[in-house]
Phi, psi and omega in degrees: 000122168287171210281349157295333159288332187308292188279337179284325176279285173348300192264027163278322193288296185315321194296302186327310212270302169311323162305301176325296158331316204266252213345284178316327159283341179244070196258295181335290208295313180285319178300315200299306172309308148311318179262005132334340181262339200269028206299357177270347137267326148250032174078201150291014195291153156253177201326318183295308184304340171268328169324272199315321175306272199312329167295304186285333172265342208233301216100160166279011177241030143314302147335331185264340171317127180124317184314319187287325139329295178295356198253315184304349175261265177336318185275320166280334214272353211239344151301291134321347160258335186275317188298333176250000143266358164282326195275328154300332192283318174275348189267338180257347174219089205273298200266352179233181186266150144310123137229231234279288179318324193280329192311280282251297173339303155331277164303323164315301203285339197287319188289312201316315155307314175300301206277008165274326173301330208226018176322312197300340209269323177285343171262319171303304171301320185272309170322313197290325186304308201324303210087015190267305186268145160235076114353123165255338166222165168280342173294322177298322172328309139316319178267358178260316174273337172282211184070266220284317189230019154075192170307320209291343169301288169318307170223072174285164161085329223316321224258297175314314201264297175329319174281335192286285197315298174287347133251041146289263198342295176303311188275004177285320196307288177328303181310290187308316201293328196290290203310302172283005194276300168322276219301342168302309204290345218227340143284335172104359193272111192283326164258157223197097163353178169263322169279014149293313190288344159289292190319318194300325208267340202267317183286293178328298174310327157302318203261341149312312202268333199274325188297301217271348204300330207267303170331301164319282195333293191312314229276324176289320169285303158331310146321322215258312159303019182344288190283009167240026171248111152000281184217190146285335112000324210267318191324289218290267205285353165291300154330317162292312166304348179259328208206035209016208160301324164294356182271000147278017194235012196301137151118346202278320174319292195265005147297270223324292169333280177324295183278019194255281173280345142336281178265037187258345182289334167284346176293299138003293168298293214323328169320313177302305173272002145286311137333296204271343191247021171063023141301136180310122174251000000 
């Protein structure tokens, strides 16, 4: 194995690891969120109020539906994302930085890559949060919508979870590598502590996830309802027809939290363990 095969593992393995970590502490915030997005079945409630439903019918590890999906998603998909942004990064910039635009570029193409690949895995994970379907696993599951609704089933959202993700990514990219560049020039600091390097990852993920939120909305409505939007276009103005405008922003609270310390916390490892294994970030 060459010392460039070398390193696409290493930052597969780091990307893995860090995702894992992340998932399992915010599994709650995304089951919350979807169905905070679900208003034809669970009304207008809002966090608390579903928070207590589910604790009261499920138990607290209620809250957690889903966490088999999600690793199944997450740990290759985050994995696969760092590992195809290691691997642009070092093949287009070996001696100089990216910057702010080649960020956005970075980070587009790389999730775009994760989240088309491990698409079949993301509809499975949001049916299972919803509580609507009842699944005994994710492979029958997988064998149940090919079945029943073919490809168009397996990558319902396929369009919607692109705008979501990939530019989520890209504009995180952006933030974050700016965030850390101000916190070098304003501590004097050539390495950047692990809580700076958190802090960096918590304002990019607010200005990330609030930009990207209406996508979320379509990429959940679409997942859960395949046959009953056109398009995406179709979503979009139905949803607004349902629920005015705001009804694209259902869900920003308990993403944003989530995907604000998700990803700052994977940033954080994967840094951490890229540092420890004498790789380049």
């Amino acid at each position: 194995m060459t010392r460039k095969d070398r390193s696409l593992v290493k930052s597969f393995l780091a990307g893995s690891f860090s995702g894992t970590c992340s998932c399992l502490l915010f599994q709650p915030l995304d089951l919350i969120k979807t169905r905070v997005q679900t208003p034809a079945v669970y009304g207008s409630n809002g966090m608390l109020s579903i928070i207590s439903t589910v604790v009261r019918t499920d138990s607290i590890t209620g809250l957690w539906r889903g966490v088999t999906p999600t690793i199944s998603r997450t740990v290759p998909g985050v994995g696969i994302y760092f590992c195809a942004l290691h691997a642009i990064k070092t093949l287009l910039f070996v001696s100089t930085e990216p910057k702010a635009w080649q960020n956005v570029l970075l980070g587009f193409t790389a999730r775009s890559v994760a989240g088309v690949s491990l698409l079949p895995i993301t509809v499975v994970k949001t049916r299972y949060e919803s509580g609507i379907f009842d699944y005994r696993g994710v492979s029958s599951a997988l064998v149940s919508i090919w079945k029943s609704e073919g490809v168009k089933g397996l990558f319902s959202g396929c369009a919607a979870t692109v705008a979501r993700d990939a530019p989520f990514s890209g504009l995180y990219l952006m933030f974050y590598n700016k965030a850390k560049e101000l916190s070098r020039k304003g501590f004097g600091e050539k390495e950047l502590n692990t809580n700076l390097h958190f802090m960096c990852g918590i304002s990019a993920g607010v200005l990330a996830s609030v930009a990207t939120q209406p996508a979320d909305v379509v990429k959940t409505q679409m997942q859960l309802y395949p046959f009953r939007y056109k398009s995406t276009i179709d979503c979009v103005i139905i949803v607004v027809k349902n629920n005015g405008p705001s009804g694209l922003f259902r869900g920003t609270l308990p993403r944003c939290i989530r995907r604000t310390l998700m990803a700052a916390l994977t940033w954080t490892v994967y840094e951490s363990v890229m540092q420890r294994l004498g790789l380049k970030v």
